[in-house]
C-alpha positions in Angstrom: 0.0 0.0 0.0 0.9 3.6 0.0 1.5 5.5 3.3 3.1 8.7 4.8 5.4 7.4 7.3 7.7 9.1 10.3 11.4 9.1 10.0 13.1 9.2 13.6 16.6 11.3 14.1 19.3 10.7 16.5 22.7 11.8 17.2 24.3 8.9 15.2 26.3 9.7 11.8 23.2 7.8 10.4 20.5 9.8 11.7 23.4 13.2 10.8 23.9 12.0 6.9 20.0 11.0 6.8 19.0 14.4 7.4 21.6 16.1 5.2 21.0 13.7 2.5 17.2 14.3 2.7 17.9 18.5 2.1 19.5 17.7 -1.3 16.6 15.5 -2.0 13.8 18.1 -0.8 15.7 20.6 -3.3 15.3 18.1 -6.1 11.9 17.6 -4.8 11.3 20.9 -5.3 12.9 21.3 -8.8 10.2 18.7 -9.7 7.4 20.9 -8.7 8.7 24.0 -10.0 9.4 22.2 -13.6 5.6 21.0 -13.3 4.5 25.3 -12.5 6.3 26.1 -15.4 5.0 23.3 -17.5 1.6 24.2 -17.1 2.5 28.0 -17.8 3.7 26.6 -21.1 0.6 24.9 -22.2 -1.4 28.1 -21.4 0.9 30.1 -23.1 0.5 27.6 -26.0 -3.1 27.7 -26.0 -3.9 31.0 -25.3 -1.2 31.8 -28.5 -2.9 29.3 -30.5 -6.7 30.4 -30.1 -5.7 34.6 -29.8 -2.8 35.1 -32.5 -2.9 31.7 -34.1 0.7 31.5 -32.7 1.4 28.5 -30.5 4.8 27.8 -29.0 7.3 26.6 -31.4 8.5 23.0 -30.5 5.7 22.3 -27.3 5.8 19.1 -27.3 9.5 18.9 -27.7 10.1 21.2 -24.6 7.4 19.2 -22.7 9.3 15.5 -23.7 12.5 17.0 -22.1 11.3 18.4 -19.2 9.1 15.3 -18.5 12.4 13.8 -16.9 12.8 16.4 -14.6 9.4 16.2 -12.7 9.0 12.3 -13.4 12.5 11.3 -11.6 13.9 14.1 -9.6 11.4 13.3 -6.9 11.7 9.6 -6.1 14.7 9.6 -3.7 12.6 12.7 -1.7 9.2 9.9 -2.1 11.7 6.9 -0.9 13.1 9.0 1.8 9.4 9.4 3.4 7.9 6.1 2.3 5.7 7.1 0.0 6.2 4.5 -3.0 3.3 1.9 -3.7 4.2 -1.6 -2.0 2.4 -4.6 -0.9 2.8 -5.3 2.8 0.8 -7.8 3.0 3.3 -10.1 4.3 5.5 -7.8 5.7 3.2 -6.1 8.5 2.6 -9.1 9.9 6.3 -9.4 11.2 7.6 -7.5 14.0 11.4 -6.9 15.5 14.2 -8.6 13.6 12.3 -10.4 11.2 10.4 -7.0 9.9 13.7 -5.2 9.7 15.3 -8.1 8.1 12.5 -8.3 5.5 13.3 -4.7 4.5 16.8 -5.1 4.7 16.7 -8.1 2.1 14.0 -6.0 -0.5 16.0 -2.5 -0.3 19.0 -4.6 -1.2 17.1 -5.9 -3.9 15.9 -2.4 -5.1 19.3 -1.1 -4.9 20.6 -3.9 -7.4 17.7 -2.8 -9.5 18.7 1.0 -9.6 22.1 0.0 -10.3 21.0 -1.7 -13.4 18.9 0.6 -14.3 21.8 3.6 -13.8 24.2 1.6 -16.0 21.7 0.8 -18.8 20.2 4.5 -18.8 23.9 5.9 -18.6 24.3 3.9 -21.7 21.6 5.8 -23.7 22.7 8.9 -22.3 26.0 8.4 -23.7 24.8 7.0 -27.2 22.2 10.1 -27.5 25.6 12.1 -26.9 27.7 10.7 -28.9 25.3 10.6 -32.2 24.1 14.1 -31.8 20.3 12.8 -31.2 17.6 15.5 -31.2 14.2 15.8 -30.7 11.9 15.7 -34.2 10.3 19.2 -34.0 13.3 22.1 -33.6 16.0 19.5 -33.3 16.8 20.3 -29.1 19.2 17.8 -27.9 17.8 14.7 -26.0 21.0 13.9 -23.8 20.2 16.8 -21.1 17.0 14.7 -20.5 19.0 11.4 -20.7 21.2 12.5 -18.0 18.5 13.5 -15.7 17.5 9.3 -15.2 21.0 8.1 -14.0 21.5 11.4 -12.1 18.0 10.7 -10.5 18.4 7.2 -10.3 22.2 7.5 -8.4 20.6 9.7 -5.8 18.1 6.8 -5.2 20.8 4.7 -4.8 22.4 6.9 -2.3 19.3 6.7 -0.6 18.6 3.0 -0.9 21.9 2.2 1.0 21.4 4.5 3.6 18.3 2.7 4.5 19.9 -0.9 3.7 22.3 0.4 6.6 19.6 1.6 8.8 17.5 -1.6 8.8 20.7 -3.0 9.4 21.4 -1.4 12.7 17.8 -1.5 13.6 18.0 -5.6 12.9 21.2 -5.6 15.5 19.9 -3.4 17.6 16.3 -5.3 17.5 14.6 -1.9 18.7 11.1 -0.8 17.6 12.2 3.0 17.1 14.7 2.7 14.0 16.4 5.8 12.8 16.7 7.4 9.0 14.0 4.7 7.8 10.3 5.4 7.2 8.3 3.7 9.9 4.8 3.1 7.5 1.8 4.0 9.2 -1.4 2.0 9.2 -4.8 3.4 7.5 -5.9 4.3 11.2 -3.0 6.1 12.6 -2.9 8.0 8.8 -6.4 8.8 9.3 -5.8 9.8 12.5 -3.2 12.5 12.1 -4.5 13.9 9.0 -8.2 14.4 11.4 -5.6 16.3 13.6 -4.0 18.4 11.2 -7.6 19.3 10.0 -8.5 20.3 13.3 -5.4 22.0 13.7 -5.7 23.9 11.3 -9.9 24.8 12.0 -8.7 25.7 15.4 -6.1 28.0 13.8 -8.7 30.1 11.3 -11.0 30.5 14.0 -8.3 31.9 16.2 -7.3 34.4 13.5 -11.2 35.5 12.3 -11.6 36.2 16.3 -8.7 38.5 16.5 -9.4 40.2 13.7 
């Protein structure tokens, strides 16, 4: 399933690189969103030139197939990070203690190999769209910027995966139920039950403003 989750801090170099880490992902994070603001501007700009001056944007859909890479892989490591990725835990939230933090250890491992293959094999087509000059069909921009972007995104995920590979490994020696610099999923209930609080939170808030206006 697909869950917020918490991430717990400490004084360890763990928790300390965790949290540094997570600042270069929340900028990336950020990149994402900005790329989709300015994406959006675009098409309204294309539209609005199309219907008033019969004058769309020269090359849209070439500038929206580069910039697609941006928003669609700058913001996994940030998603990783926070647990926010689809999964089936079926399985896995029946286990508690060791044999939970094992069961992560063993599929981040897993997901790391993946991204590493998929970092060499997506480096590759980087460096082949490089080499051979490819461009896009339209106005002829070069497709190896956007190329670059996947094993760029893709090695930050790594950096990410092992940090957690080495947290569920400490967590597994350590056998404690509080785990640092790894995303503790939270069920339906307790998800519920914290976005009902920030709701009221934030009721409580507006009414406390319009009664000192």
């Amino acid at each position: 399933m697909a869950g917020s989750s918490a991430v717990l801090s400490d004084s360890s170099l763990l928790s300390r690189l965790d949290r540094a880490f997570h600042v270069a992902e929340s900028w990336l994070a950020l990149l994402s969103g900005i790329t989709i603001f300015l994406l959006v501007l675009l098409a309204v700009v294309n539209v609005l030139g199309r219907w008033l001056f019969s004058l769309p944007v020269s090359g849209y859909i070439d500038w929206v197939e580069q910039f697609m890479a941006i928003f669609a892989f700058f913001g996994i490591a940030y998603c990783q990070r926070l647990g926010g990725h689809i999964r089936m835990d079926i399985f896995v939230s029946k286990l508690h203690g060791r044999k939970l933090w094992l069961s992560e250890a063993v599929t981040t491992l897993l997901m790391l190999f993946v991204t590493l293959v998929l970092i060499y094999g997506s480096y590759l087509h980087f460096l082949r769209a490089y080499t051979n000059g490819d461009s896009s069909i339209d106005i002829g921009l070069p497709v190896w910027p956007a190329k670059l972007v996947i094993p760029f995104a893709l090695t930050v995920l790594a950096l990410r995966l092992i940090l957690q590979f080495w947290g569920y490994l400490r967590a597994f020696k350590e056998d404690t139920d509080t785990p640092v610099a790894v995303p503790l999923i939270e069920d339906a209930a307790t998800q519920a039950s914290h976005e009902a609080d920030t709701v009221s939170g934030m009721d409580a808030q507006d009414k406390n403003n319009g009664g000192s206006v």
